[in-house]
LODRENKOL-236804 format. One record per atom (N, C-alpha, C): x, y, z. Coordinates in steps of 0.02 Angstrom, whole numbers, plus 50000, padded with zeros to 5 digits. Atoms other than C-alpha are relative to their C-alpha. Layout:
XYZ;...
***
This chain:
499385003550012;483465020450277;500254996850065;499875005449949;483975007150408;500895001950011;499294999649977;485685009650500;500514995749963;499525003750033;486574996250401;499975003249930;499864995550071;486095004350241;500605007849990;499624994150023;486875020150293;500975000350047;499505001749951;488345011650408;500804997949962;499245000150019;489825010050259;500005004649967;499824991950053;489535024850154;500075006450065;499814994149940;489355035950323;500644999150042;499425000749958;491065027350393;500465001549952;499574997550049;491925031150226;500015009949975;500044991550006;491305048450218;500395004350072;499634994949933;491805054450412;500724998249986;499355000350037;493405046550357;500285002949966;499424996350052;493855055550216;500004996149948;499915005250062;493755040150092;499604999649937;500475002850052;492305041049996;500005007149961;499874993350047;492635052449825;499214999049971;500815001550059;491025044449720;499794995150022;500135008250000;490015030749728;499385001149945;500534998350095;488695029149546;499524997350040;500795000149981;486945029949584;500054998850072;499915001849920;487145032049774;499495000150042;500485003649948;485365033949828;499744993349989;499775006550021;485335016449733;500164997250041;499455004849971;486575010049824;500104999550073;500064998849930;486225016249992;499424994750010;500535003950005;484455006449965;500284992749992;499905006350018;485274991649904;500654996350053;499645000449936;486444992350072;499714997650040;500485000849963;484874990050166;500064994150028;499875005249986;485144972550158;500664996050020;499285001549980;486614962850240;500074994949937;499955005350049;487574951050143;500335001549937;499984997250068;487964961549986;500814998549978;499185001550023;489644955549894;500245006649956;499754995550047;490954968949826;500684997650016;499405000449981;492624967249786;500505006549973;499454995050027;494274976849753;500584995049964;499275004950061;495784971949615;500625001750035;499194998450000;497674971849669;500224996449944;499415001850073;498984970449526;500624995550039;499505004849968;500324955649585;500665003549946;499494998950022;501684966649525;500534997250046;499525000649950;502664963149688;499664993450041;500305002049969;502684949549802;499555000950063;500114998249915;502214961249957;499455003249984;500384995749998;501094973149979;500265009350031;499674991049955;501454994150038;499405001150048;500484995149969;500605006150141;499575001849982;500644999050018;499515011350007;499664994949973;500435005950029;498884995649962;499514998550075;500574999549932;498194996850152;499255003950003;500634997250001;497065007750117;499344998049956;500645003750024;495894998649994;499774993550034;500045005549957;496124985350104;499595000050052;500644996249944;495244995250243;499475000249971;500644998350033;493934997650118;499634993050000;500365007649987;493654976750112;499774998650079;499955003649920;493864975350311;499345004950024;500734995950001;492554989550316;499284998549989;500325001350042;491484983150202;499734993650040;500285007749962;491304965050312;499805002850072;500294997549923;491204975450481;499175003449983;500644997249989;489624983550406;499214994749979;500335008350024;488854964050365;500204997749945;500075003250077;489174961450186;500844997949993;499395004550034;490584951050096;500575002549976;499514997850029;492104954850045;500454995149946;499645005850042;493064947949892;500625005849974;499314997550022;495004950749848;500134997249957;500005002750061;495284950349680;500975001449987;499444997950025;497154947749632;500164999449909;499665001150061;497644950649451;500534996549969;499545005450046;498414934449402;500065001849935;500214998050102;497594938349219;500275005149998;499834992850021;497724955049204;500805001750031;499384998450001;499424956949282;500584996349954;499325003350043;500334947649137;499765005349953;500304991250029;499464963549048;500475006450013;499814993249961;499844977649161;499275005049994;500504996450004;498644991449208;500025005849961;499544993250027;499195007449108;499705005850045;500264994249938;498175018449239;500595002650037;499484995749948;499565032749300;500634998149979;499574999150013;500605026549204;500485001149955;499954995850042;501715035349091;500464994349943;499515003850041;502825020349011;499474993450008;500115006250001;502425002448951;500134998550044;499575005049936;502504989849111;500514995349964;499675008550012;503984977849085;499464992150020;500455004249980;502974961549081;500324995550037;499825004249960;503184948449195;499864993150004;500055009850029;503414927149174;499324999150037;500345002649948;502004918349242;500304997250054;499795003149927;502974909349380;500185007750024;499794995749957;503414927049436;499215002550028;500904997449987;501394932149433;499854995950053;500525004849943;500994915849538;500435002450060;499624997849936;502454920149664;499825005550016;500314992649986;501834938949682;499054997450037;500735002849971;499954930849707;500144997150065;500135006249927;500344918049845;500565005050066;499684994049969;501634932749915;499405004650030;500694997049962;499954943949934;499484996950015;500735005549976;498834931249966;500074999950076;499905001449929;499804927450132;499695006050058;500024995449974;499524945450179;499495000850023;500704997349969;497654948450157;499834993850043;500355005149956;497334932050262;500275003850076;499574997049932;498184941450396;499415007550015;500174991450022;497154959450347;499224997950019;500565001050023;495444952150319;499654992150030;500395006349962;494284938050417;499624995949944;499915004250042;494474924650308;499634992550016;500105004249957;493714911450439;499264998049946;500735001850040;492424900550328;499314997850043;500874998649944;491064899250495;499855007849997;500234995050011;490904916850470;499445002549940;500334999550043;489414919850369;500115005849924;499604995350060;490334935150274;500695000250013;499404999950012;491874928450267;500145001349915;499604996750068;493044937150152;500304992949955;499655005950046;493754926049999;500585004849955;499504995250042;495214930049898;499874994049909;499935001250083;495004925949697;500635002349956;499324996650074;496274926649535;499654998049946;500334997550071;495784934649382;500154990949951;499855004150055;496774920949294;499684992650012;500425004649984;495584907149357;499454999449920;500464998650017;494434912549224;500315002949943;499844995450062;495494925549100;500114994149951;499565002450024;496754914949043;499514992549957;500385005850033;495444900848993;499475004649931;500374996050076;494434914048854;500405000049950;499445000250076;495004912148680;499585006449985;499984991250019;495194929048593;499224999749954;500694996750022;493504927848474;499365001550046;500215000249950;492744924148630;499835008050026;499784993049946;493294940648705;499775006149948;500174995350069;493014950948523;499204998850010;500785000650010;491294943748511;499505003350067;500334999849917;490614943848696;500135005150038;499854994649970;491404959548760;500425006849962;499794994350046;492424970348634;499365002049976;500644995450034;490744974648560;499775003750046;500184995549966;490214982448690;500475006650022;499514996749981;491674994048682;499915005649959;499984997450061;491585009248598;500775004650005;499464997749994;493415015148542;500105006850001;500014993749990;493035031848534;499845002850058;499874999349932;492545030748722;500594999750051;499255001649984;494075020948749;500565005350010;499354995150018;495375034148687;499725005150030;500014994949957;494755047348796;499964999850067;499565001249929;495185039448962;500485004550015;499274993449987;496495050649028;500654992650025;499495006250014;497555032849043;500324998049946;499755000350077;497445031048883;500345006149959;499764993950026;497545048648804;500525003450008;499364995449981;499025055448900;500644994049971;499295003650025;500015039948826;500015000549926;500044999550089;499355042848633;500085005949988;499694993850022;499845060548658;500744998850000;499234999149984;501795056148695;500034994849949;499725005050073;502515049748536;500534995950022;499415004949964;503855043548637;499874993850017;499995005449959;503005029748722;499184997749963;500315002050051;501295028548653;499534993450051;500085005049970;500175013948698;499764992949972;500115007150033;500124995148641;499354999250003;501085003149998;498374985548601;500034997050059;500075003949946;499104975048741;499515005350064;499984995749929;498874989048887;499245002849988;500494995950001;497524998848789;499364993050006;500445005649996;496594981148788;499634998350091;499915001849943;496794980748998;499255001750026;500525001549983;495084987849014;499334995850024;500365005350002;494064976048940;500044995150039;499955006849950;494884962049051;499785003050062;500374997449952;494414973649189;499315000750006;500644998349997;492644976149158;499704991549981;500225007349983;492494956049127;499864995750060;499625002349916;493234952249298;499235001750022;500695000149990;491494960249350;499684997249998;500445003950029;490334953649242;500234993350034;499755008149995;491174935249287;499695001150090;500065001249931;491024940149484;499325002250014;500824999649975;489264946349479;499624993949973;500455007150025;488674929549378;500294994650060;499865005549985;489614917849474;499945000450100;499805000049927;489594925449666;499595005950021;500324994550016;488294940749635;500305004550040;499634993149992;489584954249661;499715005049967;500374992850036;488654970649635;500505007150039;499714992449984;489924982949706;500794998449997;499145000850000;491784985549651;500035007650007;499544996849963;492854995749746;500605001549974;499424997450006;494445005649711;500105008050008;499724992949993;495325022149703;499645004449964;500514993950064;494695038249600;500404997649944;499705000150050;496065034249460;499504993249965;500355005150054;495005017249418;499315002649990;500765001649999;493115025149425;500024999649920;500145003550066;493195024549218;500104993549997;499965006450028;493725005049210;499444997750059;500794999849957;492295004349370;499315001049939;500474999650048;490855012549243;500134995049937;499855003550056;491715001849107;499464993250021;500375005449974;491104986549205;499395000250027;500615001350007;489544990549253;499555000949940;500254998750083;489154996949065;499764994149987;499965003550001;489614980549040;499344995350033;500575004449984;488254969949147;499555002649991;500604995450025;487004981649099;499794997449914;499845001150070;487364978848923;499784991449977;500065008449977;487354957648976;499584998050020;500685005249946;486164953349090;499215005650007;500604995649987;485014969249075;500135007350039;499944991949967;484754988749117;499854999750075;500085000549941;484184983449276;500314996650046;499775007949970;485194970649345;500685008650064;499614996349963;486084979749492;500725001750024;499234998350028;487864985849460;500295006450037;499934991649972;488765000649572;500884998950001;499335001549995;490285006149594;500255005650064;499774996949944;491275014849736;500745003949995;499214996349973;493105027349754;500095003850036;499634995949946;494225032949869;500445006049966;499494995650037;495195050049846;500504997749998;499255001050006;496985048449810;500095005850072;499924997449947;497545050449985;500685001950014;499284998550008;499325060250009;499915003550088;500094998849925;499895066050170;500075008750006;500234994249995;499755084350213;500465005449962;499614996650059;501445090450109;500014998949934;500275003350078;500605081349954;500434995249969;499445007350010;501885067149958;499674993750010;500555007050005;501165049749935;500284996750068;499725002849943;501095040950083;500184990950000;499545005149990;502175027650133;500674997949958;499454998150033;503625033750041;500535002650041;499624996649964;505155037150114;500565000349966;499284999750017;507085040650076;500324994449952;499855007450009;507415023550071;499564993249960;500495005050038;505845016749965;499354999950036;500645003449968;504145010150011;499994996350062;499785006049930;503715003250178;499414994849976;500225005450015;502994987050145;499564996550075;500575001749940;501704975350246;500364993950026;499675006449971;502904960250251;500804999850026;499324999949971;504304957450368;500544998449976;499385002150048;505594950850255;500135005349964;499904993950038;505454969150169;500055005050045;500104994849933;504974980850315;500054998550057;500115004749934;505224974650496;499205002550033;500464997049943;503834978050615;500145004650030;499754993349963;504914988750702;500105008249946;499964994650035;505355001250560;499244999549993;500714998649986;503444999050527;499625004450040;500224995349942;503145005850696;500125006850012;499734993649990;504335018650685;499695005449938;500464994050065;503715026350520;499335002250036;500844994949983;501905029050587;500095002650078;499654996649941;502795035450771;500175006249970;499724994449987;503685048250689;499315004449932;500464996650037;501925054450572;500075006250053;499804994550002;501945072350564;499275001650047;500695001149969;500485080950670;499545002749965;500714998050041;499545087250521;499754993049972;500345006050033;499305070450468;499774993650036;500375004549969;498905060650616;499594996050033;500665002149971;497075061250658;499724996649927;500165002150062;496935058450462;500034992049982;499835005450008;497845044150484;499724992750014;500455003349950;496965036650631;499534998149950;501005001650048;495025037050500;500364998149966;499865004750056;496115028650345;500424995150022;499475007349994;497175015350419;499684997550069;500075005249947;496365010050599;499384999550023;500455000649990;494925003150651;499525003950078;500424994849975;494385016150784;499455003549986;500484998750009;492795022850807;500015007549991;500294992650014;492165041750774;500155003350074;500274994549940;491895046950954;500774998550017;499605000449979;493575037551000;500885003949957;499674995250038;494575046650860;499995006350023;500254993849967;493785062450929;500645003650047;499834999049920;494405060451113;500695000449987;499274998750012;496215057151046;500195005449959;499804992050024;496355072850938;499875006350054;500014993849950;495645084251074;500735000750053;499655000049977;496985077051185;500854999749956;499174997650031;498565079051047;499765007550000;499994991349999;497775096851032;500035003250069;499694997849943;498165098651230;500535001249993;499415001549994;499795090851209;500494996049954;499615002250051;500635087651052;500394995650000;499175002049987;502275085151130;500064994050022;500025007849964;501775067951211;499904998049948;500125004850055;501335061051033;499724992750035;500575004649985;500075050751109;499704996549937;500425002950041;498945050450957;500374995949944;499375002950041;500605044850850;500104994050024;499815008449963;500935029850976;499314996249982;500825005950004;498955021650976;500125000949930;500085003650061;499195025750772;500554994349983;499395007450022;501045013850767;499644997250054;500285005649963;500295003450897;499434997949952;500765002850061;498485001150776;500314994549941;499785003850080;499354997350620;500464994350004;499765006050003;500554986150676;499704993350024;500465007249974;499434974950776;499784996149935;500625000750054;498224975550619;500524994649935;499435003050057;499824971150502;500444994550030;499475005849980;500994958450609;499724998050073;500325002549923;500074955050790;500305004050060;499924996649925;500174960550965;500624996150016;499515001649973;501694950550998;500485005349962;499574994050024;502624962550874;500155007750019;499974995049967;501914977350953;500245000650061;499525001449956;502664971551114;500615004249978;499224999050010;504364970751039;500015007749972;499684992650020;504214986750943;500055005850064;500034995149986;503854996551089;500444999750045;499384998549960;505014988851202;500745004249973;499524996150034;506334993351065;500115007750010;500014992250004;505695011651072;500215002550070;499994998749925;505665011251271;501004999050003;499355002749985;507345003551283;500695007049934;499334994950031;508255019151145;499995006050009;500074992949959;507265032251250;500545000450061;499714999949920;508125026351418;500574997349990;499254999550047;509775021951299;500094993850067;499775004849963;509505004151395;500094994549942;499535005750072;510184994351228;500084994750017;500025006749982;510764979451333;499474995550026;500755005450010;508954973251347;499744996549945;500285002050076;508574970951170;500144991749975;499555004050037;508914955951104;500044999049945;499804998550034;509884949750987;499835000849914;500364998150079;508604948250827;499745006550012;500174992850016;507884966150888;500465003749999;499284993849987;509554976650915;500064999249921;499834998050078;509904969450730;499665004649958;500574997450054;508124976150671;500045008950009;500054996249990;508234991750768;500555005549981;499314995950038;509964996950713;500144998449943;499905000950064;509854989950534;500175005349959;499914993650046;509905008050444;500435003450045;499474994849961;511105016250575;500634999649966;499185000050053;512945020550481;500224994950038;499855002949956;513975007050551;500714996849967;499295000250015;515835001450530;500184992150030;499685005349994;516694984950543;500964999450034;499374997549964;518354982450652;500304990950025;499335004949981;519674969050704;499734998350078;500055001549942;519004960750868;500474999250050;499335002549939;520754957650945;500185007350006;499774995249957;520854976250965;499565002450050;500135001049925;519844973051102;500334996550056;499775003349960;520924961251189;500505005650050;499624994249962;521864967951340;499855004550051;500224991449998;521624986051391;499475000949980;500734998550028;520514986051269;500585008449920;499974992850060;520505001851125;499645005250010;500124994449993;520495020651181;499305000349950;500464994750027;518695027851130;500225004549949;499694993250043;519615043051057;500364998549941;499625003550072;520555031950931;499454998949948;500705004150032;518835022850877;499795003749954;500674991850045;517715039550846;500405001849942;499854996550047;518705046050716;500034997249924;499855002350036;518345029850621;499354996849979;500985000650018;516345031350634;500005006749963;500344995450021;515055043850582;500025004350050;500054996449933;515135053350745;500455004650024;499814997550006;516675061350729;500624999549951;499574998350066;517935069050590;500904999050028;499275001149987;519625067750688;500054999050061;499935002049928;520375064050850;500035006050040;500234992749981;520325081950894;499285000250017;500794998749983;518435081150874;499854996150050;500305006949936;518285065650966;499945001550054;499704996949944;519195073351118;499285004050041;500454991449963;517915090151140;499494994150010;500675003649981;516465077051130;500094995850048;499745003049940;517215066651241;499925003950074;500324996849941;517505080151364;499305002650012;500634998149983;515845087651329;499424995450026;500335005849970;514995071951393;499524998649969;500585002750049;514115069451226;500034992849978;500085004950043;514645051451175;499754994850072;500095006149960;513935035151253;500034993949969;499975006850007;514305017351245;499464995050051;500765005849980;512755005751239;499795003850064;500584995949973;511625019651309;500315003350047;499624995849946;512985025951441;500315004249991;499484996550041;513935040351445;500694997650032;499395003149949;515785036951491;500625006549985;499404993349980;517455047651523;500445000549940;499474998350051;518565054151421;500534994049979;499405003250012;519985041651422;499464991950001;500415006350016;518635027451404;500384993849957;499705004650031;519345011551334;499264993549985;500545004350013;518194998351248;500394993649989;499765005450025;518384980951268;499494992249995;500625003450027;517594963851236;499504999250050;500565000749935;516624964851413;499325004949959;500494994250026;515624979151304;499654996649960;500385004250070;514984967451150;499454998750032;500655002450001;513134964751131;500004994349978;500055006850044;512774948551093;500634995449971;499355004750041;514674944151063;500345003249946;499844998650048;514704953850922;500085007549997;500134992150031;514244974350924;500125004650067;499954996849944;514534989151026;499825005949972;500064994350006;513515003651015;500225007650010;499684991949978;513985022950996;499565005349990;500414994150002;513035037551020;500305005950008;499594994949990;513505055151000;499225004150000;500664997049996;511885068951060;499574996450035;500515003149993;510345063251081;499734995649918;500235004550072;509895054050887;500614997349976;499615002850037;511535050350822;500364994450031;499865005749960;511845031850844;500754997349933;499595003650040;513295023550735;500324991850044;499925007749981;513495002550776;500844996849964;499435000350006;515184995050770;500064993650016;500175006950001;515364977450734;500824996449995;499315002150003;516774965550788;499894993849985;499865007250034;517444950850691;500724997150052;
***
């Protein structure tokens, strides 16, 4: 077996990624050769993309680092469907102008994710189902591919079955139909672009076997058909990752900044962040290594936490972003705030509690500190204010200052804000009109 044959199934396995792959000494043989096209499906429910949509994504960017092709399949077609895989209710459906806006929304992304450059001999392409669905008329689809279906296979999906057990919800012909358009999508990409390997999670390997059934069934028992999944990857307290308080972190800046980006994979926990390193960044084996030995010196530096928010953001928004995020981080370690400017202070303090106030009670004197606090998050009365005051816990824009402190407009960031800190984490922003 030749190093390229065994150079994406052995980088998905030290990883952690690879659950199955059908007929794998097959497929290891049929690796041998560069060049080999496979793709993966996203559903255009949203216009963005998350965190876990990164990870099959790694599986395309993988897949071209080890020679062969990569194709991104978005579910134009099939997302006016829905997938019913995992899920326990009908999808609300969605207009077509909302499908094409969700498409050209993730389209932007993987050109960003994936080496798209057409001098590249395996450059990646991105496809839509509905190129192709949306033009089959239904006897078409009865004749040419429902026969090959058998419904008594069908209904024992665990997609299917767990929704025809709940009388409550149950499942339409639409949803229970979603297969078939899945296992076409195949067939269509191995005739037209000889795609012989689709990619996804463990929850799709049945609509995976569906589709190679399928060209088997079409073009012949031999005609070469595989399929590939990743485990369902959760992070070490069995919580899905890239979930937080506040929702999903997303891949596009108009949803997630770069900076919260950064900060989410900064503050990964340390059972989960050599894991993290093999499914989200393109680091090597030996260089993964060397950085776990050294967090298992020294935890407390969160080293291996910084190179993983430094990785992912490059990978997701560029090295000019990683700049800014880290100056951000540098600049709220050394509580030097008046560096930032004024589009990062917004990004960096966007989720901090924050209060609105009368700018002319800055004029003057200015406005006692001890009045202020009692009208943030930082403290409950002017009593409290006081002890923190004397205790030399509060600071204004990264400083600490005296008790009888007065704030006035010489303090405004940008014209507009004046930071407050009480501890070391608790920041509350205070914005004058």
């Amino acid at each position: 077996m030749t190093r390229l044959a065994t150079s994406f199934l052995h980088e998905l396995s030290w990883r952690g990624q690879l659950h199955q792959a059908t007929a794998q000494d097959a497929l290891e043989k049929h690796l041998a050769s560069p060049g080999r096209v496979a793709y993966c499906g996203f559903d255009p429910t949203k216009d963005s993309l998350t965190i876990g949509h990164l990870l099959p994504t790694m599986l395309l960017r993988r897949w071209q680092d080890a020679g062969h092709k990569p194709v991104v399949l978005i579910g134009g077609g099939t997302g006016l469907i829905g997938d019913p895989s995992g899920k326990d209710a009908e999808r609300t459906l969605l207009s077509r102008d909302q499908i094409e806006a969700n498409v050209a929304g993730q389209r932007r992304i993987f050109e960003r994710l994936i080496d798209m450059d057409p001098g590249r001999p395996n450059a990646a392409v991105i496809v839509n189902n509905a190129d192709w669905l949306t033009g089959l008329g239904f006897i078409e689809v009865l004749r040419d591919v429902g026969k090959h279906f058998s419904v008594n296979a069908m209904i024992q999906r665990d997609s299917v079955r767990d929704r025809l057990n709940s009388r409550e919800q149950g499942i339409s012909y639409t949803e229970f139909s979603y297969m078939l358009l899945q296992a076409y999508d195949y067939l269509h990409l191995h005739r037209t672009m000889g795609c012989s390997v689709q990619m996804a999670g463990s929850d799709q390997y049945g609509n995976i076997v569906s589709g190679i059934d399928l060209i088997h069934r079409t073009l012949g028992s031999e005609t070469e058909a595989y399929g590939v999944t990743t485990p369902l990857l959760l992070r070490s307290d069995g919580k899905k990752i890239g979930k937080t308080e506040k929702g999903a972190v997303w891949l596009s800046d108009d949803r997630t900044s770069p900076y919260a980006l950064y900060q989410y994979f900064l503050n990964t926990e340390d059972a989960d962040v050599i894991s993290f390193l093999k499914w989200f960044t393109l680091r090597e084996e030996d260089e993964i290594a060397s950085i776990e030995q050294e967090h298992l010196k020294a935890p407390e530096r969160r080293q291996a936490q910084r190179e993983l928010a430094r990785d992912i953001t490059h990978l997701v928004h560029g090295a000019d972003e990683v700049a800014k995020a880290e100056a951000a981080s540098a600049a709220l370690f050394s509580g030097d705030v008046r560096s930032l400017s004024e589009g990062l202070l917004r990004e960096v303090f966007a989720d901090v509690p924050h209060t609105d106030h009368a700018r002319t009670q800055l004029e003057g004197q200015g406005l006692p500190l001890v009045e202020l606090l009692p009208h943030t998050s930082l403290a409950s009365s002017k009593r409290e204010a006081r002890q923190f005051l004397e205790a030399g816990a509060v600071q204004v824009n990264g400083e600490k200052v005296a008790v009888d402190q007065r704030l006035t407009q010489a303090q405004l960031l940008h014209g507009h804000t004046i930071l407050l800190k009480r501890g070391k984490k608790q920041w509350h922003a205070t914005r004058w009109q």
